[in-house]
Structures are given as C-alpha cells and as structure tokens.
GUROTI-345353 format. One record per residue: z, x, y of N, C-alpha, C in turn; residue number from 1. Coordinates in pm, whole numbers, plus 32768, in hexadecimal, padded with zeros to 4 digits. Layout:
N
NODE  n.up  n.east  n.north  ca.up  ca.east  ca.north  c.up  c.east  c.north  seq
NODE     Z       X        Y      Z        X         Y     Z       X        Y  NUM
...
END
This chain:
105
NODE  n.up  n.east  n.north  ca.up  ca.east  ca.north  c.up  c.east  c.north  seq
NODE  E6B2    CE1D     99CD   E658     CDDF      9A2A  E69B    CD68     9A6B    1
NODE  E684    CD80     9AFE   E69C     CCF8      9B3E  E628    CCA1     9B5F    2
NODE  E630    CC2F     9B5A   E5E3     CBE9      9BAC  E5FD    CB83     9C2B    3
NODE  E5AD    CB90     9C7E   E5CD     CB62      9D14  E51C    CAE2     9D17    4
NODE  E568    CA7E     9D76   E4F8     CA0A      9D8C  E498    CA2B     9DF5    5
NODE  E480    CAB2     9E36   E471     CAFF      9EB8  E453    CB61     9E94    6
NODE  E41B    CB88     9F09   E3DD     CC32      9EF5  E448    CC8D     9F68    7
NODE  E48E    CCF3     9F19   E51C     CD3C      9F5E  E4F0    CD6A     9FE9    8
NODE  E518    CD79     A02C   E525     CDE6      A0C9  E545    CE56     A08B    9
NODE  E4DC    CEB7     A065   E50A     CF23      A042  E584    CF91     A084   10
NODE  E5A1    CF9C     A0F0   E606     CFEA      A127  E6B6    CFBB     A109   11
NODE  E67C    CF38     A0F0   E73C     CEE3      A0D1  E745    CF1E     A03C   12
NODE  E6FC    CF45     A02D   E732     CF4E      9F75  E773    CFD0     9F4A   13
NODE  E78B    D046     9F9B   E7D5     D0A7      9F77  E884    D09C     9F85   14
NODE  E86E    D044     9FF4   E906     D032      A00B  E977    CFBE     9FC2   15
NODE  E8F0    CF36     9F5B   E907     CECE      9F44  E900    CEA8     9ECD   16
NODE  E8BA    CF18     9E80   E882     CF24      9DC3  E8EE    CFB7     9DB4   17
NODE  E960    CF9A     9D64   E9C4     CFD4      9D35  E9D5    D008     9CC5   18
NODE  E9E0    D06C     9C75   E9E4     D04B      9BBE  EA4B    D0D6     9BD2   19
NODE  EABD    D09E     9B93   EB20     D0F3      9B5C  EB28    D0FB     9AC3   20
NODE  EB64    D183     9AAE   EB98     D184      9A27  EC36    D192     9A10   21
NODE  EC90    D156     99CA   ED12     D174      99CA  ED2F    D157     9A5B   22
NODE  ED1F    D11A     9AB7   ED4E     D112      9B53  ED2B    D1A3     9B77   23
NODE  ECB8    D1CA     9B5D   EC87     D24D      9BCA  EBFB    D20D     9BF5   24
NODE  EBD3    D25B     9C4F   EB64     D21E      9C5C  EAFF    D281     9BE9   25
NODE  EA91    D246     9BEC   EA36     D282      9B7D  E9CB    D29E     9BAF   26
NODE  E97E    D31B     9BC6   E8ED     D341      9BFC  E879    D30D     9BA8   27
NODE  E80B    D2DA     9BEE   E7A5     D2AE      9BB3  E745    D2A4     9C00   28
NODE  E6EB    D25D     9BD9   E644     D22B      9C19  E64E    D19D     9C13   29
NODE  E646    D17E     9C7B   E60D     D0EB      9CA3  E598    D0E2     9CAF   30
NODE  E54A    D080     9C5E   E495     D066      9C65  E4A5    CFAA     9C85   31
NODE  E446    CF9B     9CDA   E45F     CF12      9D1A  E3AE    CF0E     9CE9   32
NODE  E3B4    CE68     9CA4   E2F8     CE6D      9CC8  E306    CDCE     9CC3   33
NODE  E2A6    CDF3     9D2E   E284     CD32      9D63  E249    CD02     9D0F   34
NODE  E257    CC91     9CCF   E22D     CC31      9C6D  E192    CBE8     9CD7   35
NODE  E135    CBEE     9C74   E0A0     CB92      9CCC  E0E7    CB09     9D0D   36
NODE  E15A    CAE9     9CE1   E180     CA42      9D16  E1F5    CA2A     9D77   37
NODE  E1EB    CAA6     9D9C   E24C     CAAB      9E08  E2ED    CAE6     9DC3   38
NODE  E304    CAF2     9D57   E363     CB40      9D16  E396    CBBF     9D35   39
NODE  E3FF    CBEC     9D2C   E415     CCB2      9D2D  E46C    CCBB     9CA8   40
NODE  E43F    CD10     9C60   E499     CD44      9BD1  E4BB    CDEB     9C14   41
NODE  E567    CDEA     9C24   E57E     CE37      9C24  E5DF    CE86     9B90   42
NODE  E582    CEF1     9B8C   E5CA     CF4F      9AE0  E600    CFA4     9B2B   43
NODE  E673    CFEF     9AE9   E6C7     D05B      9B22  E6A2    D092     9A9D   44
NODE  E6C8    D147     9A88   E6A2     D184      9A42  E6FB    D1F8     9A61   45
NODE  E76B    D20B     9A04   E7AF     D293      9A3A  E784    D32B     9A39   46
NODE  E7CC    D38A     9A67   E78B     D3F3      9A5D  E7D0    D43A     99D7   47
NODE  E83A    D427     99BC   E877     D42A      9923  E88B    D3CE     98EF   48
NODE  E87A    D3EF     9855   E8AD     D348      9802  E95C    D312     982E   49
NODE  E94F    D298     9809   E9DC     D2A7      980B  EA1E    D2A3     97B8   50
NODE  EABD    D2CC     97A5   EAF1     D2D5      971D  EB36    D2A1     96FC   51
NODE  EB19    D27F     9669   EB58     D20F      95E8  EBC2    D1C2     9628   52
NODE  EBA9    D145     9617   EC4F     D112      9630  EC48    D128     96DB   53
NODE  EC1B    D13A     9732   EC56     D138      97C4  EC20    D08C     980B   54
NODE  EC5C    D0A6     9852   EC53     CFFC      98AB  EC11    D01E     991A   55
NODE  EB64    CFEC     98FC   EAFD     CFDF      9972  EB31    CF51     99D7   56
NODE  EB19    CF6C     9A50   EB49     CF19      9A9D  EAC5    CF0F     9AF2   57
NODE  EA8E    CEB1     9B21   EA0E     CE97      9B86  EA75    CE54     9BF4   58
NODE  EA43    CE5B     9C5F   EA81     CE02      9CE8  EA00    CDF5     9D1E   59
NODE  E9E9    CDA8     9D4B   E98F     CD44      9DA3  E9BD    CD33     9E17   60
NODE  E9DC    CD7A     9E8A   E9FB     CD50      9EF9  E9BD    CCF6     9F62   61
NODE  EA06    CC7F     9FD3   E9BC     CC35      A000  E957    CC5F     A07F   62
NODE  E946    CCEF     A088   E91D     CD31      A107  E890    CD40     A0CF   63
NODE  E87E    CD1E     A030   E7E1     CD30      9FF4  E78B    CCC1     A056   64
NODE  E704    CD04     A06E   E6CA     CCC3      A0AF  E64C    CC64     A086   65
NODE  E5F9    CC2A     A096   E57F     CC23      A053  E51E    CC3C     A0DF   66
NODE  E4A6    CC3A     A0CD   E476     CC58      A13B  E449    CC25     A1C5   67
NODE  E48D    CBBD     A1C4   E484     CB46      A250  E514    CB6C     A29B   68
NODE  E550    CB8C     A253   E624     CC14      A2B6  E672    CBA6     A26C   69
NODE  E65A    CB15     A204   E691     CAEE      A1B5  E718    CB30     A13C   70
NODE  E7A9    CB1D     A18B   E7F0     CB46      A0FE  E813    CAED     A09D   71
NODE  E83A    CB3D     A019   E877     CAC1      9FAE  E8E7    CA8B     9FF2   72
NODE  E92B    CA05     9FB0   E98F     C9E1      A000  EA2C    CA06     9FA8   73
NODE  EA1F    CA75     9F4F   EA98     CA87      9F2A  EA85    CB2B     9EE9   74
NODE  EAE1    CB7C     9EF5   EAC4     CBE7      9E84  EAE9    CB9B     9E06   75
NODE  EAAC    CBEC     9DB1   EA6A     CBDB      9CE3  EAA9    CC4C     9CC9   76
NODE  EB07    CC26     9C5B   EAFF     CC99      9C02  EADA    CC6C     9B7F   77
NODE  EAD8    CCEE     9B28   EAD6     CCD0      9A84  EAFA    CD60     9A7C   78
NODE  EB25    CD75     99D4   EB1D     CDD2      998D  EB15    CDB7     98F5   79
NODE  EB1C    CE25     98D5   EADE     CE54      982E  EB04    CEB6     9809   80
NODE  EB4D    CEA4     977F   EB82     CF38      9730  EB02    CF76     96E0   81
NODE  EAF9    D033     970E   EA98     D071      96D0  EAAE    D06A     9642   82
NODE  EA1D    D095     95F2   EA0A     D0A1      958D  E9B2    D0CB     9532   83
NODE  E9DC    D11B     94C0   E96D     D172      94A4  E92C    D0FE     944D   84
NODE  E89D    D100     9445   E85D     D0CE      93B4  E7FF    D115     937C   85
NODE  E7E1    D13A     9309   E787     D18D      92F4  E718    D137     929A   86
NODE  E737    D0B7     92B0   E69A     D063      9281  E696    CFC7     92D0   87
NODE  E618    CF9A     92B7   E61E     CF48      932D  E58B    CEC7     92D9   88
NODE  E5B4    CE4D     92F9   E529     CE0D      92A8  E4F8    CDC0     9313   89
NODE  E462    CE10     9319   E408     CDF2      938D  E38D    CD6F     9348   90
NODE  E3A6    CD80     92CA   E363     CD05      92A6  E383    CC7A     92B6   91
NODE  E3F3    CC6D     92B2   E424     CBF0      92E4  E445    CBAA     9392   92
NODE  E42F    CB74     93BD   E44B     CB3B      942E  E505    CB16     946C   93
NODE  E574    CB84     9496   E5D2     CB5E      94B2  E5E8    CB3F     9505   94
NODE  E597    CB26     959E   E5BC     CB1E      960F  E5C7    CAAC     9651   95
NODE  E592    CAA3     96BC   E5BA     CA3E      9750  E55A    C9AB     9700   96
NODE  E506    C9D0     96AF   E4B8     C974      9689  E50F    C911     961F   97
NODE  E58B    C964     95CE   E5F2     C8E9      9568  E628    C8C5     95BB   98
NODE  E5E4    C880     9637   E65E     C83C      966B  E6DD    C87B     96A0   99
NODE  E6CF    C913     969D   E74B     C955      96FA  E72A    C939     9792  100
NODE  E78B    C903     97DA   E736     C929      987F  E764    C981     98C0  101
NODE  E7B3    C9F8     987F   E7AC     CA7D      98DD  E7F8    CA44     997F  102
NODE  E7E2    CA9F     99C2   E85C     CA92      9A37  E804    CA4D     9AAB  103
NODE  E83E    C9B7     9ACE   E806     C96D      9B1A  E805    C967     9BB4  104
NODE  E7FB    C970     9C10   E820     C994      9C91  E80F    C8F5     9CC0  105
END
C-alpha cells in the first residue's frame, strides 16, 4: 500500500504505478480508494504470487497525478525481497502505529 496526501487522477496511474519482479515488470490490479479526508491508498495486488527470494521493485513516477493535473515532484522508488511465511501474529500491533513511518512523500 501506498499512501498519497491527495486523491490520484485516475488515468496517470497506469503509466506512473510500476511493480516489477526481478527487473520484469509484474502484472497486477491496482485498487485506488479515496480516503473520507482527502487521502488515496493505493494497493497493488498481483495476478501471481511472487517468488521466494525475488526483488519487488515499486516506481512512483513523477507524471502521477492527483486530481487538480498536480505531479509529485520527483519519481519514488522502493523495494522488498519476497517471502514465504506461513504464520503471522495478528494479535499484536506491528505497524505504522510503533512508530514506523512507512514511506514519506
């Protein structure tokens, strides 16, 4: 999941929301949903898993829009090595809330 301070221009985002695997590109679903506060969380969702050990790459290009024809003022990247887990603890709280702040724009 990304998060944006704006609500996207939906048409900039096919050419500008990137996700490779291994330096290929990677097929998926993009779901964009406007936050009540003026927010957009965009999730990508592939159409295959990806596999063990490969290097997800996101690009953020600066041609993303929000919906006033506003672009970011730089491309973003990140990535992340896949990984299998086969357990996960949902009882505890690990996220954005310990104080991680996740990717800042």
């Amino acid at each position: 999941m990304v998060f944006f301070n704006d609500h996207v221009y939906l048409p900039s985002v096919s050419e500008n929301f990137i996700v490779e695997e291994n330096n290929k590109p990677k097929a998926g679903t993009i779901f964009i949903v406007p936050n009540s506060n003026g927010m957009a969380i965009i999730s990508y969702f592939p159409q295959k898993e990806f596999e063990k050990d490969a290097e997800v790459r996101v690009l953020i290009k600066n041609g993303l829009q929000d919906d006033g024809g506003n672009t970011i003022s730089n491309d973003y990247e990140f990535s992340v090595t896949a990984s299998l887990s086969s357990e996960g603890n949902f009882l505890e709280n690990l996220g954005f809330e310990k104080e991680h702040a996740g990717l800042i724009f």
